[in-house]
N, C-alpha and C positions, 0 to 999 in steps of 0.2 A: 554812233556806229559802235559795235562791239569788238570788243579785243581778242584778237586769236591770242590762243598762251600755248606753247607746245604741252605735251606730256609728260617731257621732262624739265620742263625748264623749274620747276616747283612741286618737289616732290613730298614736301612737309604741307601740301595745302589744303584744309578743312571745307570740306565739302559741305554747305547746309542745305543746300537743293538742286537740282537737275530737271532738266526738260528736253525734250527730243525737239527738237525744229527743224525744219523745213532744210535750212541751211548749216546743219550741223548740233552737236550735245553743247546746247548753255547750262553751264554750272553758276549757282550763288556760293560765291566764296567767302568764310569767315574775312574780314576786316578788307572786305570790296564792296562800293556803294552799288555796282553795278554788275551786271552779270556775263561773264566769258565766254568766249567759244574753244571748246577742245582743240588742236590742231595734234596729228598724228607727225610722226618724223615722215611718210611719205606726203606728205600737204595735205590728205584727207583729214575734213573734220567728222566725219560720223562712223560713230559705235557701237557697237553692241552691248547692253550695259545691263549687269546684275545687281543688286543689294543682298550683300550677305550680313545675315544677324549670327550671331557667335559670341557666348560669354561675353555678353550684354554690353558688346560695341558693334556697331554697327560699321559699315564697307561699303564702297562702291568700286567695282569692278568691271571696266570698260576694254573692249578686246576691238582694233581698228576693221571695222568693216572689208578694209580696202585689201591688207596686209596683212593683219594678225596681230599687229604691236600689243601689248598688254602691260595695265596698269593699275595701280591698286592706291586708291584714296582713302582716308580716314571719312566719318561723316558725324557730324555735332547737331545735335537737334531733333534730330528721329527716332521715330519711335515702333515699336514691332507691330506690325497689322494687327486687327484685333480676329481671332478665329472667323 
C-alpha cells in the first residue's frame, strides 16, 4: 500500500520522480525505498504539476486540483529536455 504524506508535512523533501495515477501524484523521494502519494491539506491527492528549470536547478511545482494549495519541491536527478 502506499503512503499518503501531506504537503507539508516535509518541506525539505527531494524530489527524484513523479508520476500521475489514477489515484493521485506518486512521488520517488530521495532516501525512500518506495514511492508516496501527495495528500493536499483539503484530503485531495491530485495536482497539477509543472517542472521548472532555472539556473541549473531543477523544481517541481504542484498546485491542488481540488483547492488551489500550492507547493514547491527541490528535484535531484533531472535533467533539462533535450530541444
Amino acid at each position: 500500500m502506499t503512503r499518503d504524506v501531506r504537503y507539508d508535512a516535509s518541506p525539505g523533501m527531494v524530489i527524484q520522480a513523479w508520476r500521475s495515477a489514477e489515484d493521485g501524484l506518486r512521488l520517488r523521494v530521495l532516501g525512500s525505498d518506495e514511492e508516496v502519494r501527495l495528500q493536499c491539506r483539503c484530503g485531495r491527492c491530485h495536482w497539477i504539476v509543472r517542472e521548472q528549470f532555472a539556473g541549473g536547478h531543477v523544481s517541481l511545482l504542484v498546485t491542488c486540483h481540488s483547492c488551489g494549495t500550492r507547493a514547491t519541491y527541490a528535484m535531484e536527478g533531472v535533467t533539462l529536455p533535450a530541444p
